[in-house]
C-alpha positions in Angstrom: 177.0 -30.5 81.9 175.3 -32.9 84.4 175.0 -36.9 83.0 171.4 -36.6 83.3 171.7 -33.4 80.6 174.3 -35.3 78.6 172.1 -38.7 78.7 168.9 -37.1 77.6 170.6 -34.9 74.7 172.4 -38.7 73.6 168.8 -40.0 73.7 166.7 -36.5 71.7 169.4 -37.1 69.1 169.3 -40.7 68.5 165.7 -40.3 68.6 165.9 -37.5 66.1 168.6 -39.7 63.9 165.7 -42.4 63.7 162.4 -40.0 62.8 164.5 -37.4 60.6 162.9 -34.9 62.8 159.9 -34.6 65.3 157.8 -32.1 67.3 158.5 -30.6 70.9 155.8 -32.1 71.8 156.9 -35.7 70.7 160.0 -35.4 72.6 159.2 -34.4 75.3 156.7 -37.1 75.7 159.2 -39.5 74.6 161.9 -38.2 77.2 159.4 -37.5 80.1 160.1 -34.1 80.6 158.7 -30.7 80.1 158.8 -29.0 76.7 160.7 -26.3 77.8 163.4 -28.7 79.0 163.1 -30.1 75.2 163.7 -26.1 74.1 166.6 -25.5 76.2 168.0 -28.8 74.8 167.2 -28.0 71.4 168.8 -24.5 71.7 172.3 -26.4 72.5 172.1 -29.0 69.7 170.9 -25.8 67.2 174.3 -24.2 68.6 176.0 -27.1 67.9 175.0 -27.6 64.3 173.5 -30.6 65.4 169.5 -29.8 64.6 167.3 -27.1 63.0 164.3 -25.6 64.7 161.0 -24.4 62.8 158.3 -23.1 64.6 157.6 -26.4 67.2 159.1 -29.1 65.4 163.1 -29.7 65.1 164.7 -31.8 62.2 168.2 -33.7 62.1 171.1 -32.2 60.0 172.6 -35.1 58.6 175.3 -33.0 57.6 176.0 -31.5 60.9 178.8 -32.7 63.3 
């Protein structure tokens, strides 16, 4: 995984940590990037246990790793 990637997935879940959850479109106005850039990084974190996707919007597990 590039820094870049590893960077902005650091910075979608600290912002996620903070709001408890947010919208695709919120993050990827917050990151600068495309919203299918925010998909492709939600669909690792969702992988990883790390988030939960419903229909545009993605919320922190607290209980994930």
């Amino acid at each position: 995984m590039s820094d870049t990637k590893s960077i902005r997935l650091s910075q979608l879940v600290a912002f996620l940590k903070e709001q408890n959850g947010a919208s695709v479109n919120d993050l990827a106005s917050h990151l600068g990037v495309s919203h299918m850039t925010v998909r492709r990084d939600l669909s690792i974190l969702e992988t990883q246990g790390v988030v939960t996707l419903f229909h545009g919007s993605v919320i922190y597990n607290q209980s994930g790793p």
